[in-house]
C-alpha positions as CSV (number, residue, x, y, z in Angstrom):
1,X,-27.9,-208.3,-147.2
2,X,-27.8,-210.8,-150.1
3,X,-24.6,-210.8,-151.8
4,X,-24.0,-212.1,-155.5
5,X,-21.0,-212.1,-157.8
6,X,-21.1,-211.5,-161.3
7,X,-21.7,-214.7,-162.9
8,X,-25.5,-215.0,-160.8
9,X,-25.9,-211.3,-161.6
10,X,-25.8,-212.2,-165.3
11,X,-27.7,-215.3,-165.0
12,X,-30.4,-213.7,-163.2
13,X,-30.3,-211.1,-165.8
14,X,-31.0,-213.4,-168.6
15,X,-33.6,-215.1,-166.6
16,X,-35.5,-211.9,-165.8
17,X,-34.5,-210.0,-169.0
18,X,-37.2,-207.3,-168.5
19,X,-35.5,-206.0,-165.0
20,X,-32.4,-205.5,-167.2
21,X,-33.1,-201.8,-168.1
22,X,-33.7,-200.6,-164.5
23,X,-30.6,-202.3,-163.4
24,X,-28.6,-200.5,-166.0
25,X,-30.5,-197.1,-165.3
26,X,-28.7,-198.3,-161.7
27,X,-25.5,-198.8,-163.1
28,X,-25.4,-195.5,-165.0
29,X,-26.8,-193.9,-161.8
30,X,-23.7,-195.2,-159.9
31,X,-21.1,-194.8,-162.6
32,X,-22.2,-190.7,-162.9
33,X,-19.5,-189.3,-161.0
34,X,-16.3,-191.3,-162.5
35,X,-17.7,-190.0,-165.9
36,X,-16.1,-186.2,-165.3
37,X,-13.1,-187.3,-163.9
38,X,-12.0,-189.8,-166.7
39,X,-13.0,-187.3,-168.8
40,X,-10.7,-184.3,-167.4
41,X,-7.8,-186.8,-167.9
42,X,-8.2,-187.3,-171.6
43,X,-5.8,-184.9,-173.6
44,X,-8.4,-184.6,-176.4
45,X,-10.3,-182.3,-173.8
46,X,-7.6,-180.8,-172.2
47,X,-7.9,-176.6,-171.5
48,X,-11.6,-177.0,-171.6
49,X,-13.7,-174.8,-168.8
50,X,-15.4,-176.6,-166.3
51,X,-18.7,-175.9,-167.7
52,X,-17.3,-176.9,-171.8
53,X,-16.2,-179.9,-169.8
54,X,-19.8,-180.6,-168.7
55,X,-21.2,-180.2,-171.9
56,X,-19.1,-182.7,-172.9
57,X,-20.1,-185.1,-170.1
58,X,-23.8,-184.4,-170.9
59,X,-23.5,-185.3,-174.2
60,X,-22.1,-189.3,-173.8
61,X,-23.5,-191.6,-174.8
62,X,-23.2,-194.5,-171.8
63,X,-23.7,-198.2,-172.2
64,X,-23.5,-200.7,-170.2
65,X,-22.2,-203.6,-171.4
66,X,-21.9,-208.0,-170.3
67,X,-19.0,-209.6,-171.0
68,X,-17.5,-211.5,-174.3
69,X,-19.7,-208.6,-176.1
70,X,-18.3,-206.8,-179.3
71,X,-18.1,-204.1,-178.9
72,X,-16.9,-202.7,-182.4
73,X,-15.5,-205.2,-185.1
74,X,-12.1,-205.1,-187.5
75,X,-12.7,-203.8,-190.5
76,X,-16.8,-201.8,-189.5
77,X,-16.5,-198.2,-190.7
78,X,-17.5,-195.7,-187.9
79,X,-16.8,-192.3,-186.5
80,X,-16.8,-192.6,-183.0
81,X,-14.3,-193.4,-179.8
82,X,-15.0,-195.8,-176.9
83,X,-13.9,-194.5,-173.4
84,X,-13.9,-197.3,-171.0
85,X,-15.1,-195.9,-167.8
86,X,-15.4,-199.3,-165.6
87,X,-14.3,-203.0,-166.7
88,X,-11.8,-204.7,-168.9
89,X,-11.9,-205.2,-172.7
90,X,-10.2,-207.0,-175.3
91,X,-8.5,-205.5,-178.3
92,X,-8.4,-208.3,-181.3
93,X,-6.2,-207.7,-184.6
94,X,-6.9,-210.6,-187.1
95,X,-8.5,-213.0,-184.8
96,X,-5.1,-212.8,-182.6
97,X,-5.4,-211.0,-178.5
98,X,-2.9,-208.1,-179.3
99,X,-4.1,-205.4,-176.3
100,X,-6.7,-205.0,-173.2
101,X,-8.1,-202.0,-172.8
102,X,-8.5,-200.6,-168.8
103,X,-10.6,-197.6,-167.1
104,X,-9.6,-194.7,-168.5
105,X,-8.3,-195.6,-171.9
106,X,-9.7,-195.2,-175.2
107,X,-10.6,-196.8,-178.7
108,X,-11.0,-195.2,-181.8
109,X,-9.5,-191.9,-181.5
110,X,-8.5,-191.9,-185.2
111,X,-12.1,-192.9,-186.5
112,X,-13.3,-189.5,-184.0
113,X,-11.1,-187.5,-185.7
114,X,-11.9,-188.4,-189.5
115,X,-8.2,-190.2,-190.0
116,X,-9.7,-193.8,-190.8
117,X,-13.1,-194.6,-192.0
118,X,-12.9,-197.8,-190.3
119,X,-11.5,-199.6,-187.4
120,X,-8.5,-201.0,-187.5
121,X,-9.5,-204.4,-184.7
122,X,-11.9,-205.5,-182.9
123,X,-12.6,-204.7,-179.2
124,X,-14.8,-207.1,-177.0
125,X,-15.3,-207.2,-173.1
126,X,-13.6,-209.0,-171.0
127,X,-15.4,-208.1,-168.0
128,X,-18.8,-206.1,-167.3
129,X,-17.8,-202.6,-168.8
130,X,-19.4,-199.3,-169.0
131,X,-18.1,-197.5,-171.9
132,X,-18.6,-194.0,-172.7
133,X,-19.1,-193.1,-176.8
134,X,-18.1,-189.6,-178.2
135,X,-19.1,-189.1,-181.7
């Protein structure tokens, strides 16, 4: 079997950028059963049935993302929060590294639940990420 790490697997990707959608369909594919159980750890869902908890599931919006990408910037206004299901991102507060974010935490909880319009840093990967989006 042929073996790569991730620095050829993003080369390749830029140099075959129309295999990049079937490899993230793969990805996704993979990533499926981590998605209920990072879920069912969240408090914000916590008491929900087993089948209200895979509405919820069904209902994500999944990316997958390369690294050193923003994800969301200081300051953009918005309604959603990032879960981090897989990978490693940064959380930036005036140009200045203040957090990471790791598999399982979240992003933006007070912009979900209508507390602030906008967000308050900026949060970038540090590593290949899939990242789940609840709105």
């Amino acid at each position: 079997p042929i073996s790569l790490n991730q620095a050829q697997l993003i080369e390749l990707l830029k140099v075959f950028p129309a295999e990049r959608p079937k490899f993230e369909r793969l990805v996704h594919n993979l990533m499926e059963d981590s998605i209920n159980m990072r879920i069912a750890k969240l408090p914000l869902f916590e008491g929900l049935t087993g089948q209200q908890m895979l509405t919820v599931c069904q209902l994500l919006d999944r990316r997958f993302l390369l690294p050193e990408v923003t994800v969301l910037a200081e300051g953009d206004p918005g309604d959603i929060m990032i879960l981090l299901n897989c990978g490693k991102a940064e959380i930036i507060y005036k140009g200045m590294h203040v957090s990471v974010l790791w598999p399982g935490k979240a992003f933006g909880a007070a912009q979900l639940m209508g507390c602030h319009g906008k967000y308050h840093a900026t949060l970038k990967t540090k590593s290949t990420c899939h990242i789940l989006l609840i709105s």
